[in-house]
Structure formats: structure tokens, C-alpha cells
C-alpha positions in Angstrom: 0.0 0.0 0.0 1.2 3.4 -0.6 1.5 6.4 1.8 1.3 8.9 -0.8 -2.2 9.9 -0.9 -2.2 14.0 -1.2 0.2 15.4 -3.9 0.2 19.6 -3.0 1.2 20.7 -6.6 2.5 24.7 -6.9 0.7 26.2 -10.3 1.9 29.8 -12.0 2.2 30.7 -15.7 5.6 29.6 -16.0 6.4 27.1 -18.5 7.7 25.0 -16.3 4.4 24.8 -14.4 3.1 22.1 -17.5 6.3 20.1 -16.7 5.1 20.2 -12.8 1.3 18.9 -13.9 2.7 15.9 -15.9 4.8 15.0 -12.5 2.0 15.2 -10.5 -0.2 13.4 -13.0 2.0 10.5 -13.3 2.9 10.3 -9.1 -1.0 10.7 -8.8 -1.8 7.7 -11.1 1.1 5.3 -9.9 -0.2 6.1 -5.9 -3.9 6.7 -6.7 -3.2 9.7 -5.0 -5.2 13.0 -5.2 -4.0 15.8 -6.4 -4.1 19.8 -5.4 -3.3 22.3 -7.7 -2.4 25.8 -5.5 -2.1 28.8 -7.5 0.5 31.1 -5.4 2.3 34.2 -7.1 3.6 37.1 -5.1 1.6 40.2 -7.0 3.4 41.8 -9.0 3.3 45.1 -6.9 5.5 43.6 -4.1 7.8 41.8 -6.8 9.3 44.8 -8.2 10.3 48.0 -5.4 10.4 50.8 -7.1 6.7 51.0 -7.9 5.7 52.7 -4.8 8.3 55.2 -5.3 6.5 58.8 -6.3 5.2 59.4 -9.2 4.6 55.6 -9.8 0.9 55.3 -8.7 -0.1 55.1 -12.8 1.2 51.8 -12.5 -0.2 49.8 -10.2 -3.7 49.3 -12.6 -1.0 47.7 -15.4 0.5 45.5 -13.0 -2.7 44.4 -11.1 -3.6 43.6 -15.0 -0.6 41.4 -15.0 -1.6 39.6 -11.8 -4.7 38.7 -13.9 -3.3 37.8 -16.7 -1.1 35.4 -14.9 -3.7 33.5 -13.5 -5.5 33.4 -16.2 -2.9 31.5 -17.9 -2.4 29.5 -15.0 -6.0 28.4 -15.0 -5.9 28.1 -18.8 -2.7 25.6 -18.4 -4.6 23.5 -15.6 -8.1 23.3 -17.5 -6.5 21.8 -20.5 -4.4 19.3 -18.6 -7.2 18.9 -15.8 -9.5 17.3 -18.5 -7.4 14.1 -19.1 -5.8 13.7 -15.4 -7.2 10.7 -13.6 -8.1 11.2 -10.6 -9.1 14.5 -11.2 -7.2 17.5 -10.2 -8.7 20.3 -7.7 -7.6 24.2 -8.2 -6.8 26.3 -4.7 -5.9 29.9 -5.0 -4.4 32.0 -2.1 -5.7 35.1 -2.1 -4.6 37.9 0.2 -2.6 35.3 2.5 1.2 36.2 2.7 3.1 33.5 0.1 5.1 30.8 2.2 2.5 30.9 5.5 -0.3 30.6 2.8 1.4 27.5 1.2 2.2 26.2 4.0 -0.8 26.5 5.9 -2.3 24.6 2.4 0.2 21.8 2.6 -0.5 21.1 6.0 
């Protein structure tokens, strides 16, 4: 019997985030395991310092696009691989929960 039963799988709109699915596909089906998919991306905002400086306010409405635009893709890349993965995968976001406390409070 295997003690893999929960796979916690990180998601984003990288491109290695596909490579990451097919992992936890295959781990899933060996271990008839189940599998999470958490969506967790620091916003762009907090990524990238200089954007609170003065004069900067214009662009937090482009980069809050960005944020959206991410996870779309993210949700875009797990829909398509979702609809063949056996057992079925489940999609978690964080939202408003700081990055590592938020994954790890998922994980647990």
C-alpha cells in the first residue's frame, strides 16, 4: 500500500508549471493519489520595489492587470491538462494570505 495519498502541486504561468502537472499526473496515477493544484504568485506590486516610489501610482492598474493575466494563464494551463488527469485534479488559490504561511498552511 502506498503512503502517498495527497500530492500539493504549486501552479503559476511559467512554462515549467506544465512540466510540474505531468509530475504530479503521473505520481497521482502510480499512488492513486489525489491531487491539489495551488495557484501562489507574489503580486506583481511587491515583486518589483520601485513602484511605490513617487510618481509611480499610474502603474499599479498595469501590473494588477498582470496579476490577472497570470492567473489566467495558470487556469488556462490547468483546464486543458485537468481534462485528461485521472483522478481529477482540484484548483486552490491564495488570495490575500502572505506567500510561504499561505502554502504552507495549504500543505498542511
Amino acid at each position: 500500500m502506498s503512503a502517498l495519498r495527497s500530492i500539493l502541486l504549486h501552479i503559476d504561468a511559467s512554462p515549467r508549471s506544465g512540466k510540474r502537472q505531468a509530475l504530479a499526473h503521473a505520481l497521482a496515477a502510480q499512488h492513486d493519489a489525489r491531487v491539489t493544484a495551488l495557484y501562489a504568485s507574489t503580486p506583481m506590486a511587491l515583486s518589483l520595489p520601485f513602484v511605490m516610489a513617487q510618481g509611480t501610482e499610474e502603474m499599479l492598474p498595469m501590473l494588477q492587470q498582470l496579476d490577472i493575466d497570470y492567473r489566467d494563464g495558470a487556469k488556462a494551463l490547468f483546464d486543458r491538462s485537468e481534462s485528461t488527469a485521472t483522478p481529477p485534479f482540484a484548483w486552490r488559490e491564495l488570495k490575500g494570505d502572505p506567500l510561504i504561511p499561505g502554502v504552507a498552511r495549504q500543505a498542511l
